[in-house]
C-alpha positions as CSV (number, residue, x, y, z in Angstrom):
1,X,-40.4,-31.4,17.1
2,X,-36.6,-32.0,16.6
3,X,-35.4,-31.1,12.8
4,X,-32.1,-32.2,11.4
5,X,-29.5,-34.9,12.5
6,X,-29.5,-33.3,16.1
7,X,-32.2,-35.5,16.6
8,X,-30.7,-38.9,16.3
9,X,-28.6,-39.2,19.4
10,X,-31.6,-38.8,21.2
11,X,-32.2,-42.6,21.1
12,X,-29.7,-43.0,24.1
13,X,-31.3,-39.9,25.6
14,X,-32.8,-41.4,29.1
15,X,-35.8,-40.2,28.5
16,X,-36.4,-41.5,24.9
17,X,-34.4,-45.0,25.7
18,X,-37.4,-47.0,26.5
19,X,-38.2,-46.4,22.9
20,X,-36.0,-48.7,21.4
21,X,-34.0,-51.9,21.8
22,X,-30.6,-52.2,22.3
23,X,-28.0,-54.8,22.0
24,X,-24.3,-54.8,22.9
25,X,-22.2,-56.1,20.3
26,X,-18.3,-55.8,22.0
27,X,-15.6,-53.9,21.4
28,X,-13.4,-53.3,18.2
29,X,-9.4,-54.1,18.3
30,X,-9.2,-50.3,19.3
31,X,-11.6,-51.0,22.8
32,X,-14.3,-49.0,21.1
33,X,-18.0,-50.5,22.5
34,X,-20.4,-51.6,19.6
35,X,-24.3,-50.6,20.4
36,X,-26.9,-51.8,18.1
37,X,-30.2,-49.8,18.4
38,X,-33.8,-50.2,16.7
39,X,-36.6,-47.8,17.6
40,X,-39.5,-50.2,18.5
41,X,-42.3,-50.4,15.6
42,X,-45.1,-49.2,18.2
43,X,-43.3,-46.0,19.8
44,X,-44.2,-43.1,17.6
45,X,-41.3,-40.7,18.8
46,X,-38.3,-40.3,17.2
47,X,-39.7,-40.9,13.9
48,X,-38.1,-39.3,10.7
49,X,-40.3,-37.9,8.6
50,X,-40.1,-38.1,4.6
51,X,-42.8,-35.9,2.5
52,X,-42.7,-36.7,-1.4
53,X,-42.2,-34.1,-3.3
54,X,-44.4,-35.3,-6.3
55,X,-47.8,-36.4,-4.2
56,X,-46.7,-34.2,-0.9
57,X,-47.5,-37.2,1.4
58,X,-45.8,-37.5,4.3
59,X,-44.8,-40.7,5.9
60,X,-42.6,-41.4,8.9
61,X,-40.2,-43.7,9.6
62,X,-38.6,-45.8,12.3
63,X,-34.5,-45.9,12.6
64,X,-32.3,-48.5,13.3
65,X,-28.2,-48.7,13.8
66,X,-24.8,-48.9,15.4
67,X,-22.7,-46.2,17.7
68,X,-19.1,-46.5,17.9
69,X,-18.6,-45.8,21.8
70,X,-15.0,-43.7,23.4
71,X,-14.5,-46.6,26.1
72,X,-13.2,-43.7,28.3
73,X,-15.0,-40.9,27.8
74,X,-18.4,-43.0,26.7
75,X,-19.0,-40.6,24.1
76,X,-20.4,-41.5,20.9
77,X,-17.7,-41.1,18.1
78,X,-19.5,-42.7,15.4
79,X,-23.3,-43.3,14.9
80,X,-24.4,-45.1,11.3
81,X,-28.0,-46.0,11.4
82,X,-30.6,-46.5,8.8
83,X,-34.5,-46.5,7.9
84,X,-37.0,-49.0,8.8
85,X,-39.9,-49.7,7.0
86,X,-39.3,-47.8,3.9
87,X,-40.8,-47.8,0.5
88,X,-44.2,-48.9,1.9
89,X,-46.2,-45.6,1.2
90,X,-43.8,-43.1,-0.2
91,X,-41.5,-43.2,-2.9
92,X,-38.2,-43.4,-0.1
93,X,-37.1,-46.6,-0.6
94,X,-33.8,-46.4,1.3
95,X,-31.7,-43.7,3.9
96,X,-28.3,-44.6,5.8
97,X,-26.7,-41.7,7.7
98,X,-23.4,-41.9,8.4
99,X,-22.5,-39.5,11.2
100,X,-18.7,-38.7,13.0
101,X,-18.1,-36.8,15.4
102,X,-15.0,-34.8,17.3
103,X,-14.3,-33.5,20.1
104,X,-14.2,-29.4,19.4
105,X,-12.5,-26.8,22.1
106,X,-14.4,-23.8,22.9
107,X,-13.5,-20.3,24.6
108,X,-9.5,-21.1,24.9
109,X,-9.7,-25.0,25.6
110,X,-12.8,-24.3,28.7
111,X,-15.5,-25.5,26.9
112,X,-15.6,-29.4,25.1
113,X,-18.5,-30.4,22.8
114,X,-19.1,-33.5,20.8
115,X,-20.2,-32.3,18.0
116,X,-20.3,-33.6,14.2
117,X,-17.0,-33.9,11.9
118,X,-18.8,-35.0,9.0
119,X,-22.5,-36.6,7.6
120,X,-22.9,-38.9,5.1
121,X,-26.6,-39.4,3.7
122,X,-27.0,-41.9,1.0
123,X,-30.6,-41.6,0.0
124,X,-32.9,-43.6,-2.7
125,X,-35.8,-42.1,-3.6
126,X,-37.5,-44.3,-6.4
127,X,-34.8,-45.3,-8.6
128,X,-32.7,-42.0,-7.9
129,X,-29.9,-42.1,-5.5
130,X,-28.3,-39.3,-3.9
131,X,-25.1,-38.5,-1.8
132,X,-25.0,-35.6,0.6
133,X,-21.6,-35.1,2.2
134,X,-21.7,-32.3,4.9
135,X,-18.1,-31.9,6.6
136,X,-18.4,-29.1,9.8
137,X,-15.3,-26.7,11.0
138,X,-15.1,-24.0,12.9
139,X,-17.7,-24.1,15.4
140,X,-18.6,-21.2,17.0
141,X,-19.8,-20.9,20.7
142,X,-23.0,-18.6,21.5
143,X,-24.2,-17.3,24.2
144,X,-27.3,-15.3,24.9
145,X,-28.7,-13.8,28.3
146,X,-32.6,-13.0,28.6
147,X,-34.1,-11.1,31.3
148,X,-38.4,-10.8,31.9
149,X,-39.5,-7.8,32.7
150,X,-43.6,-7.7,33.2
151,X,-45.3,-4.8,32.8
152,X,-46.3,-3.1,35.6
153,X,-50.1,-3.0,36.2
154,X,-51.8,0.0,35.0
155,X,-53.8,1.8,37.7
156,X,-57.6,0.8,37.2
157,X,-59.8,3.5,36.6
């Protein structure tokens, strides 16, 4: 399972592309490609899950939206998408992400990630609204090395 807003881009993952629909929609006055996406109703990946907090039912939800694509690079700068289906059986009536994303520089300019700039979540949960900005700085680059080492058999006695 994939937690968070890591998850999203995963529509234009090959392997989870035959999940949804897509539709060009042209380019900006800047040359940035439009791409309108909508997870299909009967594909049951991808889905985001909501649980209420008052009943603790969980219910899970298709997405639908638009990338803003770098016409030279092809990376997404921009992805806004929203909820389908909502306020069916849970209390989540409404949820639009807005996500941008940068280009961040790594070990002394080697290293280039896309990565998020800043989230916007506007979220309606009965008659409450909420607004969740996250703004991210100051990435840091891990790495981490693993060896195996089995056991050596023990001598059978």
């Amino acid at each position: 399972m994939i937690a968070g807003y890591v998850g999203n881009i995963l529509h234009f993952h090959p392997q989870f592309q035959t999940m949804s629909e897509f539709r060009y929609l042209g380019k900006q006055d800047s040359g940035v490609h439009l791409i309108a996406f909508a997870h299909k109703n009967e594909a049951n990946d991808l889905l985001v899950g909501f649980t209420d907090a008052d009943t603790g039912q969980a219910a899970r939800f298709p997405m639908q939206g638009i990338v803003w694509i770098d016409p030279g690079t092809f990376q997404i700068l921009r992805m806004y998408n929203s909820l389908r289906n909502t306020g069916q059986s849970s209390q989540l009536r409404e949820q639009i992400t807005d996500i941008r994303f940068a280009q961040m520089h790594f070990e002394n300019g080697k290293v280039q990630l896309w990565m998020p700039s800043e989230i916007v979540v506007s979220t309606k949960i009965a008659d409450v609204d909420f607004l969740n900005r996250h703004r991210y700085s100051d990435y840091k680059l891990f790495t981490v090395n693993s060896e195996i080492r089995p056991d050596k058999p023990k001598p059978k006695k």
